[in-house]
KEPAMI-61383 format. One record per residue: residue number from 0; residue in three letters; z, y, x of N, C-alpha, C in turn. Coordinates in pm, 1 decimal, always signed. Layout:
<r i="NUM" aa="ala" n_Z="Z" n_Y="Y" n_X="X" ca_Z="Z" ca_Y="Y" ca_X="X" c_Z="Z" c_Y="Y" c_X="X"/>
...
REM end
This chain:
<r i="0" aa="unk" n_Z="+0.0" n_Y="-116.3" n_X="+84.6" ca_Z="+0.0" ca_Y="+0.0" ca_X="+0.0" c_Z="+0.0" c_Y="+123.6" c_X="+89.9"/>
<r i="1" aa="unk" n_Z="-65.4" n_Y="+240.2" n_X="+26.1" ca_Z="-21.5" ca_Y="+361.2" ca_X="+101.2" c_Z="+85.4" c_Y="+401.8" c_X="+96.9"/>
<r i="2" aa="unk" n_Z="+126.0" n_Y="+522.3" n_X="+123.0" ca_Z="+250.2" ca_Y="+635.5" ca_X="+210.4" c_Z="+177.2" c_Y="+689.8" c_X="+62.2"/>
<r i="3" aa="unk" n_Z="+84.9" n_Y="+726.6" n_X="+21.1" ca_Z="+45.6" ca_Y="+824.0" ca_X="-82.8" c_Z="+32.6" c_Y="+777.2" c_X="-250.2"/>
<r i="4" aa="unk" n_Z="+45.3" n_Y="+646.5" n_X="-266.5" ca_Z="+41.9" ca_Y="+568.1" ca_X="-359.1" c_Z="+176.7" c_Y="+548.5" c_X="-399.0"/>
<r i="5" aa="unk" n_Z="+301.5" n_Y="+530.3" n_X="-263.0" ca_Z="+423.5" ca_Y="+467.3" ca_X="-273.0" c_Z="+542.1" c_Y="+579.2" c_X="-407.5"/>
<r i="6" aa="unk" n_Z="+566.6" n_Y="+528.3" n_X="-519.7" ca_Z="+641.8" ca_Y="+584.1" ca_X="-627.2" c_Z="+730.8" c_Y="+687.9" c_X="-559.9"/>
<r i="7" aa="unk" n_Z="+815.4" n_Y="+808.7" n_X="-584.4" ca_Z="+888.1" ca_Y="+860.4" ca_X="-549.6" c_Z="+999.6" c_Y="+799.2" c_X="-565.6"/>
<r i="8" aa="unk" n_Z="+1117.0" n_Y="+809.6" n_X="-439.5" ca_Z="+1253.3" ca_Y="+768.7" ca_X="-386.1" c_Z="+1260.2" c_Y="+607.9" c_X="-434.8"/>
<r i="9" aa="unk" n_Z="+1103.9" n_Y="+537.2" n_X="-311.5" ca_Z="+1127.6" ca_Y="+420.5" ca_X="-322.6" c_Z="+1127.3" c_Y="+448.1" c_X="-201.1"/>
<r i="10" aa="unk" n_Z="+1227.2" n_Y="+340.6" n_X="-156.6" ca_Z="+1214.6" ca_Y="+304.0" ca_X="+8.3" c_Z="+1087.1" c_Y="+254.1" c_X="+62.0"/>
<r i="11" aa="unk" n_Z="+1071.7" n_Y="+230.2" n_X="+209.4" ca_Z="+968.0" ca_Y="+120.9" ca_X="+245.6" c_Z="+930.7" c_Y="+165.0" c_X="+368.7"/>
<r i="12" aa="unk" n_Z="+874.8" n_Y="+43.0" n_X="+426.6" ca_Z="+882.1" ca_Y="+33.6" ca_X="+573.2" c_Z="+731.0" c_Y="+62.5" c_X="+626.7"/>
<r i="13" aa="unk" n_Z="+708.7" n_Y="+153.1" n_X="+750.1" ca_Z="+614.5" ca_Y="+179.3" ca_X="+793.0" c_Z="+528.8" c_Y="+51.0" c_X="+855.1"/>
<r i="14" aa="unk" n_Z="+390.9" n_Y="+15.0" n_X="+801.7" ca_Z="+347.7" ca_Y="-118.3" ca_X="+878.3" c_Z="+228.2" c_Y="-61.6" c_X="+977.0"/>
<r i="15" aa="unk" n_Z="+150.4" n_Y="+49.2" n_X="+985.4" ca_Z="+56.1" ca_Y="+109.0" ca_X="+1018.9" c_Z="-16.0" c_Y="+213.7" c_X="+1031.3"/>
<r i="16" aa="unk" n_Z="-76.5" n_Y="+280.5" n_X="+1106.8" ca_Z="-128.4" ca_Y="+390.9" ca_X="+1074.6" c_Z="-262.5" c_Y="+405.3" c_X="+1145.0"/>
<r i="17" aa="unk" n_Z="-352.9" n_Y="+427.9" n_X="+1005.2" ca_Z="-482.2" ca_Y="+397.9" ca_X="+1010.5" c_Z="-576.0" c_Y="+498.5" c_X="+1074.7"/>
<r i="18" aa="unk" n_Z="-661.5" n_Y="+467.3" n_X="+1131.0" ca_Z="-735.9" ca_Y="+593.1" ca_X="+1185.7" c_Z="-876.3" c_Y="+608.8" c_X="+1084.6"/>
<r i="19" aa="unk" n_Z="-906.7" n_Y="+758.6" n_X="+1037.8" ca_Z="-1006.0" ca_Y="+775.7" ca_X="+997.3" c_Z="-1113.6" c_Y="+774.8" c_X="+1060.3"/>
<r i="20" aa="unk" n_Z="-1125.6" n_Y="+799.3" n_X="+1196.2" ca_Z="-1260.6" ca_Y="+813.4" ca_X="+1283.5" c_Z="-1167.8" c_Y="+776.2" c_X="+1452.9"/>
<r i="21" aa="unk" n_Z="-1275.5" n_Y="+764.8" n_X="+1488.5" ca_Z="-1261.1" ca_Y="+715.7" ca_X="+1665.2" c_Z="-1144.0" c_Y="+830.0" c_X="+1725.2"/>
<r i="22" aa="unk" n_Z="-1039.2" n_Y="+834.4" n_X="+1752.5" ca_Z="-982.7" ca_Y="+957.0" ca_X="+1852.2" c_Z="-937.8" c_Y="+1015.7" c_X="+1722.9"/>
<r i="23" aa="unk" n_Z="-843.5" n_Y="+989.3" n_X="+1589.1" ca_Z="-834.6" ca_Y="+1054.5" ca_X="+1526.6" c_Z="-714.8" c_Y="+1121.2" c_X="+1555.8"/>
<r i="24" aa="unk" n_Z="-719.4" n_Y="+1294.0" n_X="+1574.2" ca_Z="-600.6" ca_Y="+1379.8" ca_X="+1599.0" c_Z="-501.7" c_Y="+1360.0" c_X="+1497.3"/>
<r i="25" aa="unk" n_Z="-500.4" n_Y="+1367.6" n_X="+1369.3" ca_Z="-425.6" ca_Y="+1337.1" ca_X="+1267.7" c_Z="-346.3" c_Y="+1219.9" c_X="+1266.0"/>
<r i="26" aa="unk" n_Z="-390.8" n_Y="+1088.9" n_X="+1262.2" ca_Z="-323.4" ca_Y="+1008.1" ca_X="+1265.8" c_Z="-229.3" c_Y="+958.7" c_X="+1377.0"/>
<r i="27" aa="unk" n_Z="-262.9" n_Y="+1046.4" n_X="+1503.1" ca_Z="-194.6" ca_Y="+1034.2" ca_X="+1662.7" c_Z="-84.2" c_Y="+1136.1" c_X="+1613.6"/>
<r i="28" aa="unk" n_Z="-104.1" n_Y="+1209.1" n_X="+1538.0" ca_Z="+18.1" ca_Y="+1323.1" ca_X="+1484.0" c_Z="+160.8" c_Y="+1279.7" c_X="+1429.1"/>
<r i="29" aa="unk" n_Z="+65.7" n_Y="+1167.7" n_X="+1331.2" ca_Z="+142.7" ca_Y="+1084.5" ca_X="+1252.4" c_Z="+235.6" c_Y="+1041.9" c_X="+1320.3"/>
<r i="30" aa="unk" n_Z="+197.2" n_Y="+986.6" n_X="+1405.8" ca_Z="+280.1" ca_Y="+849.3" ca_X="+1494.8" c_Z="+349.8" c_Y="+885.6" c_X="+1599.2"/>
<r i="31" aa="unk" n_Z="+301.4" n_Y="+1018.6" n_X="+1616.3" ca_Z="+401.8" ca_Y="+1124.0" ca_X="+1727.2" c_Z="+543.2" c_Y="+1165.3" c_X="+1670.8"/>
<r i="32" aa="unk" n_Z="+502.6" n_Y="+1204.8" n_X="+1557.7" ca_Z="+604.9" ca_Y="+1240.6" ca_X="+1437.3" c_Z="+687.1" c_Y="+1103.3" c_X="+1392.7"/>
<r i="33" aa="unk" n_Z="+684.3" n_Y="+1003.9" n_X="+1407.9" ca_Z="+762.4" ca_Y="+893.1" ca_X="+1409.0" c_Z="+739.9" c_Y="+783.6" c_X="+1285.7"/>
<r i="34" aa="unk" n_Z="+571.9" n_Y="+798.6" n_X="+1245.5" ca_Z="+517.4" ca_Y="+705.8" ca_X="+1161.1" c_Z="+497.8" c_Y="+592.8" c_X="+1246.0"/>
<r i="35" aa="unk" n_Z="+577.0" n_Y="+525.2" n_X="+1283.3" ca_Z="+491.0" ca_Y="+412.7" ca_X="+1372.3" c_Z="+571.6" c_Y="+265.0" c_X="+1237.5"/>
<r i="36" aa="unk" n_Z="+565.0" n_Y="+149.4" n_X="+1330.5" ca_Z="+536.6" ca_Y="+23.5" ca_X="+1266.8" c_Z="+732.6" c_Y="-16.6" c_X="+1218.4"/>
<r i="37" aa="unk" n_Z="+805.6" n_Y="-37.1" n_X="+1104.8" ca_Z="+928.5" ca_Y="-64.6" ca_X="+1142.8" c_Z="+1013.5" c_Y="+54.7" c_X="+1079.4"/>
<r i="38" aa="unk" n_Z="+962.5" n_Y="+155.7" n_X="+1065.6" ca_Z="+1061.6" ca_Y="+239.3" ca_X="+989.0" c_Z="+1040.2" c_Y="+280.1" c_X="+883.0"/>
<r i="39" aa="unk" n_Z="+1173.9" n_Y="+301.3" n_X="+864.5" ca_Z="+1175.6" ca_Y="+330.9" ca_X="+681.3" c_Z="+1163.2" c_Y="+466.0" c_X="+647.3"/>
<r i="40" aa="unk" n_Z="+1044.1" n_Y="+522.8" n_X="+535.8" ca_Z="+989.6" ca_Y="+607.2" ca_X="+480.6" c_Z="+1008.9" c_Y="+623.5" c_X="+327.9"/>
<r i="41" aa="unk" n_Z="+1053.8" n_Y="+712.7" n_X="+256.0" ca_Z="+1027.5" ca_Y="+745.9" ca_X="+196.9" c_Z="+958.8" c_Y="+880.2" c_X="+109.4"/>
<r i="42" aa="unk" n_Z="+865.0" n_Y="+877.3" n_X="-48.1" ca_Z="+856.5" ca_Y="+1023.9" ca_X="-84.0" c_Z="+913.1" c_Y="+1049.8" c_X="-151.6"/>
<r i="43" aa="unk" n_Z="+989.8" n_Y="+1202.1" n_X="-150.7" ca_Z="+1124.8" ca_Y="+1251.7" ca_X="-196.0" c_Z="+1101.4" c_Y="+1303.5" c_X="-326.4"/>
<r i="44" aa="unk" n_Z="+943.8" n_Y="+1428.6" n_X="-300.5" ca_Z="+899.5" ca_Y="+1530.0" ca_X="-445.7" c_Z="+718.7" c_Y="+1501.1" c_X="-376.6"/>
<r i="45" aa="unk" n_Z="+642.6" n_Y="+1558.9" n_X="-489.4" ca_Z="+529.6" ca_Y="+1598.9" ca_X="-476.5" c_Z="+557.2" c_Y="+1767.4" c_X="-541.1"/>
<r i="46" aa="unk" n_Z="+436.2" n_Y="+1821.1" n_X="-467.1" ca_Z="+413.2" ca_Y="+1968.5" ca_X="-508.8" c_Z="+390.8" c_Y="+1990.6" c_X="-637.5"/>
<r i="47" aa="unk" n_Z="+335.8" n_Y="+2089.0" n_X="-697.2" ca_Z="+367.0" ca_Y="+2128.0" ca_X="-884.9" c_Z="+202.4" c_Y="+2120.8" c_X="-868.9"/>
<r i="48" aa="unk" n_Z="+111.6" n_Y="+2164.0" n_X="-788.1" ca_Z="-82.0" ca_Y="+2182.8" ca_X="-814.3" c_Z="-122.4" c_Y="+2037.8" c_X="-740.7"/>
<r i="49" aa="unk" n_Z="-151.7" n_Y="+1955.7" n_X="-836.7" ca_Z="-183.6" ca_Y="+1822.9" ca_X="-776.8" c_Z="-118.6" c_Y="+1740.2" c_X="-721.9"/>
<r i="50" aa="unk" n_Z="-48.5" n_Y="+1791.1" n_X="-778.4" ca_Z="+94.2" ca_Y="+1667.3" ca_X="-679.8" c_Z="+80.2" c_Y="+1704.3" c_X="-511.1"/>
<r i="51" aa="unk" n_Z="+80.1" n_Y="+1770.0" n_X="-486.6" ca_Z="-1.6" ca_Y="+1820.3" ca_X="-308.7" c_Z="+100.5" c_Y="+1930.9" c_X="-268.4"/>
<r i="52" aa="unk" n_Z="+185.4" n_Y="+1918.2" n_X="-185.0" ca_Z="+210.7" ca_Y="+1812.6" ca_X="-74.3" c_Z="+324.8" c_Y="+1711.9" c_X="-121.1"/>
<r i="53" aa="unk" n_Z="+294.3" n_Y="+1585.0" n_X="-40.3" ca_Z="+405.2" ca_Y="+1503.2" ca_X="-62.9" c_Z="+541.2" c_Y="+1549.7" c_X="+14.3"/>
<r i="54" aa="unk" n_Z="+652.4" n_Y="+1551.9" n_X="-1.0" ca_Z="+725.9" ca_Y="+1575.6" ca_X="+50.5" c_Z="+812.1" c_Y="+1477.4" c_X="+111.8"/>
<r i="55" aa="unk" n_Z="+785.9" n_Y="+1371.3" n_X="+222.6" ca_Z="+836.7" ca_Y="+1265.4" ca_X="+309.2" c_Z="+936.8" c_Y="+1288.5" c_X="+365.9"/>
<r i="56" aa="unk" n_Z="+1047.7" n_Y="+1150.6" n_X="+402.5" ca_Z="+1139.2" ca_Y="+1144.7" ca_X="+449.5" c_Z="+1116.3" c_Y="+1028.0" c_X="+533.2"/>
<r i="57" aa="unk" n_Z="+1103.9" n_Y="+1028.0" n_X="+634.1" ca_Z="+1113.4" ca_Y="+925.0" ca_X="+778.8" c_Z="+1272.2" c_Y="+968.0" c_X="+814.0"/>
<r i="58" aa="unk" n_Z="+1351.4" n_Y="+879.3" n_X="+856.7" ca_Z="+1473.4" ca_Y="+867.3" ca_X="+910.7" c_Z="+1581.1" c_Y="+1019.2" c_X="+866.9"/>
<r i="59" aa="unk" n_Z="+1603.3" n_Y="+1103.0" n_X="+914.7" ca_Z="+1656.2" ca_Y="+1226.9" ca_X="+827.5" c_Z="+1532.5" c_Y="+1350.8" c_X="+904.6"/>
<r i="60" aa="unk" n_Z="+1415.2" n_Y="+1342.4" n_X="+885.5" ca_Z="+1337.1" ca_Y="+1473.1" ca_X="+902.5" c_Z="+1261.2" c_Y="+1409.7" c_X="+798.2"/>
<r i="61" aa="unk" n_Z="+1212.4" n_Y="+1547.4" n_X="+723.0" ca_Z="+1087.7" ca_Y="+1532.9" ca_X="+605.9" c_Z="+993.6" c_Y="+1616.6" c_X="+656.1"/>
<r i="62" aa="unk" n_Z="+861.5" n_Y="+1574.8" n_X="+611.3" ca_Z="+772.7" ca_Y="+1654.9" ca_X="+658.3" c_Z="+705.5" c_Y="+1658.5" c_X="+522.0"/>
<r i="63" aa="unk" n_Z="+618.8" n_Y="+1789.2" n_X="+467.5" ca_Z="+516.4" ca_Y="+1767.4" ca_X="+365.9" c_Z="+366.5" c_Y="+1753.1" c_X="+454.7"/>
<r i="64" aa="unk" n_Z="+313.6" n_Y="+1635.5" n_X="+367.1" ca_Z="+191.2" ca_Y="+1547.6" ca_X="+391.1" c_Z="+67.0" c_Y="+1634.5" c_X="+269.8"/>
<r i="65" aa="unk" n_Z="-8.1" n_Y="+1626.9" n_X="+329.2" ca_Z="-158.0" ca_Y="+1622.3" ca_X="+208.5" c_Z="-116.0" c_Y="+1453.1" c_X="+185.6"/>
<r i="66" aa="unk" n_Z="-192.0" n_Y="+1486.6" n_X="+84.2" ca_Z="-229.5" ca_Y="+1295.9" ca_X="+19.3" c_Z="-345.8" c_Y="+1227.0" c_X="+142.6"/>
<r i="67" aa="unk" n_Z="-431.3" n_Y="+1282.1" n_X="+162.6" ca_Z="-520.1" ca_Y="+1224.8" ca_X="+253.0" c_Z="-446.6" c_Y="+1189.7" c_X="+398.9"/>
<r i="68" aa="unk" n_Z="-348.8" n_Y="+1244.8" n_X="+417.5" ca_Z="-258.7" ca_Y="+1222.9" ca_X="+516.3" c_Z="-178.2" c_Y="+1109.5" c_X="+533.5"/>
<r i="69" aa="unk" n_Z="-145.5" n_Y="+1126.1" n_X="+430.2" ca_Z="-35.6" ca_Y="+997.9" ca_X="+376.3" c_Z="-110.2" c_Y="+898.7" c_X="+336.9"/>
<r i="70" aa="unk" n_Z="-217.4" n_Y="+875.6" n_X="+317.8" ca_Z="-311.7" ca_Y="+770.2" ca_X="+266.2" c_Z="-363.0" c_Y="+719.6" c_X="+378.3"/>
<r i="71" aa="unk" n_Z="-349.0" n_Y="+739.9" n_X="+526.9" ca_Z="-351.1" ca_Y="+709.0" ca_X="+659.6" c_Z="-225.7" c_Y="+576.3" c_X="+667.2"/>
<r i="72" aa="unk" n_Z="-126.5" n_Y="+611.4" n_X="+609.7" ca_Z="+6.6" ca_Y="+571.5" ca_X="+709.5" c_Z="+37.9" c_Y="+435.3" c_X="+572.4"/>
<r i="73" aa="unk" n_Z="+2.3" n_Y="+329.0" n_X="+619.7" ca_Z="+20.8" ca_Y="+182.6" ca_X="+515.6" c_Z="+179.8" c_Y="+137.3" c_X="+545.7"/>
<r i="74" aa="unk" n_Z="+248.5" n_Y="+129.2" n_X="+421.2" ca_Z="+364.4" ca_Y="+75.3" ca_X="+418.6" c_Z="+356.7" c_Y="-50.0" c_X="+305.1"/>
<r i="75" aa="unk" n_Z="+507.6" n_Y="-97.6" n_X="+359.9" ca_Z="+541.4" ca_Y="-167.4" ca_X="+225.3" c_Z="+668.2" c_Y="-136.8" c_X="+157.8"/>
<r i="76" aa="unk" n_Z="+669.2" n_Y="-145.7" n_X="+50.3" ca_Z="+818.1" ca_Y="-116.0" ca_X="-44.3" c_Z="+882.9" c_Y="-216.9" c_X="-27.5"/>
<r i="77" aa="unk" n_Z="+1017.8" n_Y="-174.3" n_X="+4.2" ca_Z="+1135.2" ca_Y="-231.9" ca_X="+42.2" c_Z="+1224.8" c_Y="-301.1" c_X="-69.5"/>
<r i="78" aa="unk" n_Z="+1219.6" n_Y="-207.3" n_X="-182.8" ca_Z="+1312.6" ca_Y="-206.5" ca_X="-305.1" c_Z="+1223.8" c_Y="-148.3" c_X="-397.1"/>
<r i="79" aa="unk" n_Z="+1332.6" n_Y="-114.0" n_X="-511.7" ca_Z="+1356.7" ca_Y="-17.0" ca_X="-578.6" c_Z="+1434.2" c_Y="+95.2" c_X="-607.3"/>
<r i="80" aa="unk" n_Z="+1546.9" n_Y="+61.5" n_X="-490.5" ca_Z="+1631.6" ca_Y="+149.0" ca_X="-466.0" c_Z="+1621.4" c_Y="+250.9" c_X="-388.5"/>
<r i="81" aa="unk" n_Z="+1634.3" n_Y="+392.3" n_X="-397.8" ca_Z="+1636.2" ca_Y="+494.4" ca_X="-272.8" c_Z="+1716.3" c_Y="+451.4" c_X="-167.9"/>
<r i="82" aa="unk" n_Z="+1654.7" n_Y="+519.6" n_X="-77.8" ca_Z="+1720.0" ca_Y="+525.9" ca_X="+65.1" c_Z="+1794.5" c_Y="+614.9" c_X="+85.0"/>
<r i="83" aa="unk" n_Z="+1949.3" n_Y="+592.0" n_X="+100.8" ca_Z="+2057.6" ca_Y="+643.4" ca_X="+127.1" c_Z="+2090.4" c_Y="+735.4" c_X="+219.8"/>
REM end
């Protein structure tokens, strides 16, 4: 599943992060920022115009994502429970 698909204040664990093109700057961003394989992510809010930006929580920093952003970074859901 995506990072951009995943329900709000479900947990779930980072499995990947996909590259859109050869050398993609974005997704090296991602993973700089601490999307890598093993940690737990969740989305907290979406924005009010399109649901845009997601508003993510990796470990205690959130970052807001575009959807196309977050549609890079493949997780899986953990629960149904938020992450504490």
């Amino acid at each position: 599943m995506k990072l951009s698909e995943l329900p709000h204040r479900v947990a779930a664990t980072v499995q990947s992060v996909q590259d859109a093109a050869p050398n993609d700057a974005i997704a090296r961003r991602l993973r700089e920022l601490g999307f890598v394989q093993g940690e737990r992510v969740e989305v907290v809010a979406a924005g009010p115009v399109s649901a845009e930006p997601l508003l993510v929580q990796i470990g205690f920093t959130r970052f807001a994502l575009r959807r196309s952003e977050a549609a890079r970074v493949q997780v899986t859901a953990d629960a149904t429970e938020p992450v504490a």
